[in-house]
C-alpha positions in Angstrom: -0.4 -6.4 -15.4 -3.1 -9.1 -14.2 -1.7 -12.7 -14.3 -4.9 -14.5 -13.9 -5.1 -16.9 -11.5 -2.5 -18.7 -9.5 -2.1 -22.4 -8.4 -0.1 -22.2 -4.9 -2.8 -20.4 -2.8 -2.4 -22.5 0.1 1.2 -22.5 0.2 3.6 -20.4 2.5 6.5 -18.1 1.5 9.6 -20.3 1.1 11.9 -17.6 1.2 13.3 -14.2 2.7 11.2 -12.9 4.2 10.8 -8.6 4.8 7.8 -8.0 6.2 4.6 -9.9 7.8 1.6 -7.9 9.2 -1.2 -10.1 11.2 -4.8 -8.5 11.9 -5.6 -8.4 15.6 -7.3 -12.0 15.7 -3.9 -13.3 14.8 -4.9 -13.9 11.0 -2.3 -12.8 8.3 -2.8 -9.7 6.4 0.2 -9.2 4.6 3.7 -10.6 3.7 6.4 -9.6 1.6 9.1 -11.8 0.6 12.5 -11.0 -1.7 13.8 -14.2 -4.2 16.2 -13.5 -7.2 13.2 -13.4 -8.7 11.7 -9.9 -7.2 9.4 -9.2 -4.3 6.5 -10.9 -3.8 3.6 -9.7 -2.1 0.5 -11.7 -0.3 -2.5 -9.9 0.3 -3.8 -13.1 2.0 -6.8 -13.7 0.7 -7.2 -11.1 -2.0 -4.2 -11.4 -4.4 0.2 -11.7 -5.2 2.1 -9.6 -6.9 5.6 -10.1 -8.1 7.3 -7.0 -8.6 11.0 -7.1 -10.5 14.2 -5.9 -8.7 14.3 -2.6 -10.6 10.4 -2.0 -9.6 9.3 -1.5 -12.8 7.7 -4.7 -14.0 4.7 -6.2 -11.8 2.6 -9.2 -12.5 -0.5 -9.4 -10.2 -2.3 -13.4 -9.4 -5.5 -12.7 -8.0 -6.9 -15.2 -5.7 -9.8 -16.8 -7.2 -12.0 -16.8 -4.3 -11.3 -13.3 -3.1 -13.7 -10.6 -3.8 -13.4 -8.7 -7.0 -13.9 -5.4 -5.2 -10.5 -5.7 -3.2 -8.4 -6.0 -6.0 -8.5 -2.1 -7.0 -8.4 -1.3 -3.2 -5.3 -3.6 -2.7 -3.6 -2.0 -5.5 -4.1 1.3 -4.6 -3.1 1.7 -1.0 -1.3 -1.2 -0.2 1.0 -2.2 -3.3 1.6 1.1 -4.3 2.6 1.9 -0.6 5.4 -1.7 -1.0 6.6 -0.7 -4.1 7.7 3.2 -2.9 9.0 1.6 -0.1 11.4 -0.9 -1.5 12.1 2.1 -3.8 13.5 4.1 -0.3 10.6 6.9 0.1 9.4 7.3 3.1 5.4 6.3 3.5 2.6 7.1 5.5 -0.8 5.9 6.1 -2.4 9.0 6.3 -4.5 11.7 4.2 -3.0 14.9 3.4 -4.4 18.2 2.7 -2.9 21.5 1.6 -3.6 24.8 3.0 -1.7 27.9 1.7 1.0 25.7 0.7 1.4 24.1 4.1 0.8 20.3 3.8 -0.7 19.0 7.0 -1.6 15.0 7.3 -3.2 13.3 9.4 -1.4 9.9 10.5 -3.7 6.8 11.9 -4.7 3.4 11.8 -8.2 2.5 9.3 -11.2 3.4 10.7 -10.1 6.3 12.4 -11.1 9.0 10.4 -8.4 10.1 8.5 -10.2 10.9 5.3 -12.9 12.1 7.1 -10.9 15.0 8.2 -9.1 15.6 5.4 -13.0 16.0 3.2 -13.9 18.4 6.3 -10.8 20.4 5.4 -11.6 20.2 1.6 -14.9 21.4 2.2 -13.4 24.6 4.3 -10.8 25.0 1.2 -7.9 22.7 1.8 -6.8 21.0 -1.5 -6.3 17.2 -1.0 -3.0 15.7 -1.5 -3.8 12.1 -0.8 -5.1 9.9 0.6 -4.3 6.5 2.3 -0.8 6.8 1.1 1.3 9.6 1.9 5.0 9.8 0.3 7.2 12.1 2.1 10.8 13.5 0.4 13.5 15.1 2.9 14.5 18.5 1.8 14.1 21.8 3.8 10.8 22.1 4.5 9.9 17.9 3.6 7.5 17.5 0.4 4.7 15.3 0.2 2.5 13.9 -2.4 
């Protein structure tokens, strides 16, 4: 759900905070904070996002000087990555591919060619599984998707 825009831009997290994530110059990326609210996530500089306790309700506050592009990116990688988190699966960054029912991922930073490898693999016959955001399940063999 997009909650249009939101007043408190310049204004830091108040409460418990669970995660922080800075870029290399030192700038902030990410934080996620927990209230008796929910969790709240900061994309500084794109967007927030509320999520409920139970994970199922999310409210999304775009920042209004952010570009419009970001959102859908934000939402798909890093948000969706959060949410399976605080819901206990384990998450990768990585792109996935599946080759005779084998699942083999590639794990690395951005920019390193993860889903560069993974279209080389398509192209040769590998299905994809994902990419950006890997969830893996323990069981004998582990499952991904």
């Amino acid at each position: 759900m997009h909650g249009g825009a939101r007043a408190q831009w310049g204004m830091k997290p108040r409460e418990g905070v669970l995660a922080f994530l800075r870029r290399g110059d030192g700038q902030p990326l990410y934080t996620l904070v927990e209230s008796t609210a929910g969790y709240h996530l900061r994309c500084h500089g794109v967007c927030d996002r509320t999520t409920s306790h139970g994970l199922d309700e999310s409210v999304c506050f775009p920042d209004p000087a952010a570009d419009p592009g970001l959102l859908p990116v934000i939402i798909s990688g890093t948000m969706i990555s959060v949410v399976l988190a605080l819901g206990g699966h384990l998450v990768l960054h990585a792109s996935a591919v599946d080759i005779g029912g084998v699942a083999l991922a590639f794990v690395g930073q951005s920019g390193m060619g993860k889903s560069t490898l993974a279209t080389i693999m398509c192209v040769a016959g590998a299905r994809l599984i994902t990419d950006d955001v890997l969830r893996v399940e323990p069981a004998s063999p582990p499952v991904c998707g």
